[in-house]
N, C-alpha and C positions, 0 to 999 in steps of 0.2 A: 584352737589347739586340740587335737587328735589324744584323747585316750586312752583308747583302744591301743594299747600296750604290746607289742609283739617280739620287740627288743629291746636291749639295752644297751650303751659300752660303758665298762669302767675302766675308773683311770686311780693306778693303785692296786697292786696283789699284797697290799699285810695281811691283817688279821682281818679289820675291817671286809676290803674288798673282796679278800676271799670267803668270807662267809654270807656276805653279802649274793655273791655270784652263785655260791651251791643253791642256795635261796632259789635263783634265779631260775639256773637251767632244772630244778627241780619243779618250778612251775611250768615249766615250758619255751622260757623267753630264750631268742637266741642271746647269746653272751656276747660280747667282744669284752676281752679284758688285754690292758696294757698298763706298763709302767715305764721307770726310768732306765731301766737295765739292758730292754728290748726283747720281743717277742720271741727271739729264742731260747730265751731264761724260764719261759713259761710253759713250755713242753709238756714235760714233767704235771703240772696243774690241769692242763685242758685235759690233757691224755685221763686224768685221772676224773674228771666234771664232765666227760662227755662227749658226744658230736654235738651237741647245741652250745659250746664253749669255743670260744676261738682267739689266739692267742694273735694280737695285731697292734702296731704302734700307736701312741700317744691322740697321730693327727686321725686315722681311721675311729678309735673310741670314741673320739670326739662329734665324728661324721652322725650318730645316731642323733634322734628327737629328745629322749631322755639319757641324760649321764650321770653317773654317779661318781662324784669326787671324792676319792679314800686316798688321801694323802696329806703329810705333815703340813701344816702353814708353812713353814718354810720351802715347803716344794710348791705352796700355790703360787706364792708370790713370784716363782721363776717360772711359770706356763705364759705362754705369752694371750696378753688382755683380750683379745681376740679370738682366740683361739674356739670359745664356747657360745661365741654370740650367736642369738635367738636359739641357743638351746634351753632345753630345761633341764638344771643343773640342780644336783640333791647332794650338799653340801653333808660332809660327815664331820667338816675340821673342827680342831678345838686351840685353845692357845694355851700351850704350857712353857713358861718360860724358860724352861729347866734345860727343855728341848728347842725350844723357839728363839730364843735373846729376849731382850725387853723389847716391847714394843710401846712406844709413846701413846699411840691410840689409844691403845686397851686398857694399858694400864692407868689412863687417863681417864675413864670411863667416856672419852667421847666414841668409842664405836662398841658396838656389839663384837665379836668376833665373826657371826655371820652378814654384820653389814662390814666389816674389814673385806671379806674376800666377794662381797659384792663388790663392793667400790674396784675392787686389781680387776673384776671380769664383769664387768660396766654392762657389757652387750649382754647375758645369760640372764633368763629367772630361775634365779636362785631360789633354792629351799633348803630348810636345815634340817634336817632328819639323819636318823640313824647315827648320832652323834653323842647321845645321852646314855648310850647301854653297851656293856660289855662285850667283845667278840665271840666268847664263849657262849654268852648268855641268847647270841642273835639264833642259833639253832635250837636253844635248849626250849627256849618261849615262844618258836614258830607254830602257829594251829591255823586249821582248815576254817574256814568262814564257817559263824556260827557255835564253835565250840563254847561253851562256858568257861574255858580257865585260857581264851585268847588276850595276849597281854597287846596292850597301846602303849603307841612313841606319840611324842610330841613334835608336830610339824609348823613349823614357823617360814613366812615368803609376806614380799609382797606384794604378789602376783597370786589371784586369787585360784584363776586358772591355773596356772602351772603347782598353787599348793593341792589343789583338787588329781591331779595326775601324778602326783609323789601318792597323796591317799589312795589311789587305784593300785599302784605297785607295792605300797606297805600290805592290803589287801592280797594283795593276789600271791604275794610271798608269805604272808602267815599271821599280820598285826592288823589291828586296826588303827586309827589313826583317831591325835586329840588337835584338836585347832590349836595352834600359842599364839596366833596372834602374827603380827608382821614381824621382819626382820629385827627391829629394836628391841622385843621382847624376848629375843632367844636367850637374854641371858638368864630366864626363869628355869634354862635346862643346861646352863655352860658347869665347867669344872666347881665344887664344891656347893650351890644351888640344891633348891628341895630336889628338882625334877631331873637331876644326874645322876650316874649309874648306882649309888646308891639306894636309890628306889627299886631298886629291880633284885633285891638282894634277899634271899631267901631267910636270913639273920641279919637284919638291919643293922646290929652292933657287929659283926664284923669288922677286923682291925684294914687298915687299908692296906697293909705289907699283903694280906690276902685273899684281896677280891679277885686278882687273875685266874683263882682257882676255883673259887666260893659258889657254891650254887644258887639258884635265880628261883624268883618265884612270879607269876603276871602280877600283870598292875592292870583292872581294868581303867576304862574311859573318867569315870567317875574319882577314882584314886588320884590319875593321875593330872584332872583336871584340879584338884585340890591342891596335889605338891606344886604344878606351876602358880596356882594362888597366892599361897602360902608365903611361896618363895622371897627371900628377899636378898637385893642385889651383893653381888661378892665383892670386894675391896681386891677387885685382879692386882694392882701394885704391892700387896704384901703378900701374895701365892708366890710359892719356891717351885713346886712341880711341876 
């Protein structure tokens, strides 16, 4: 498994994947971004990210080595199972039922949420990154390799390879990366957990009506190898949001 990193596609223009993407073509990488709308709704974005941005449907995003999935669980479950096989897929999903429905798994704690959307895309290695921190928060905490106040995400796969090539792009976009461990363990960084966007919070007490706006503060390696310690598992079946 290759790297050496020189593109990417994403699949998802929100918050997420478009911050994710300025990320992107500010390091260099070429872009392919799509969503469900279609590459003409994207205009407007690329035009405004760049010539290394490129506004292309679901099946091309997919066509790159590494992808990154910025989109609702509800919209993963409807990508078809295939579609990402022997990619290397950097999961951003989270499960909110508020937005999601119930889901028996989860809320059953027999899956993680990132072994839930391994299991829909059987054939990809998956990794869950980029799924514990705010979309505001992804530019305000990006620094250049070496800075002292560079903040770490937590990277969870169980592909040791493909979790090694999510930490090449967290690098190369502005983070360093913490090991979590495989897929079973991402719930050390899922909704309400030590290692969620709470940690990234420049006022920890912060009420939650307003973290969309709330400013960020890093979390080295060290930090944040502590909150996924720490962590203990969340009872998904009585979460409302």
């Amino acid at each position: 498994m290759n790297d050496d990193i020189r593109s990417i596609g994403i699949i998802g223009s929100g918050n997420i994947g478009t911050a994710v993407a300025r990320l992107a073509v500010a390091a260099g990488l070429e872009t392919s971004i799509a969503n469900s709308r279609g590459s003409e709704s994207l205009g407007e974005l690329v035009t405004e990210l760049g010539e290394r941005a490129h506004a292309v449907a679901v099946p091309q995003a997919a066509e790159h080595s590494l992808v990154v999935l910025a989109v609702p669980l509800t919209a993963v479950q409807t990508l078809p199972p295939d579609l990402l096989d022997g990619r290397v897929v950097l999961d951003t999903s989270n499960y909110y039922p508020s937005r999601d429905g119930r889901l028996a798994a989860l809320d059953q704690g027999e899956l993680t949420t990132a072994e839930f959307v391994q299991r829909h895309l059987s054939g990809a290695h998956l990794v869950k990154a980029f799924s514990n921190i705010l979309a505001h928060h992804i530019p305000q905490l990006a620094r250049p390799a070496g800075a002292t106040d560079r903040a770490s995400l937590p990277v969870a796969s169980n592909d040791e390879q493909a979790k090694a090539m999510v930490a090449t792009l967290l690098s190369r976009v502005g983070f360093d990366a913490v090991d979590a461990g495989g897929l079973a363990e991402a719930w050390r960084f899922e909704p309400e957990a030590a290692g969620y966007t709470q940690l990234y919070l420049a006022d920890p007490a912060t009420p939650m009506e307003q973290f969309m706006t709330a400013p960020a503060a890093p979390r080295n390696q060290d930090e944040v190898r502590r909150a996924l310690a720490g962590a203990e598992r969340v009872d998904v079946a009585r979460r409302q949001f």
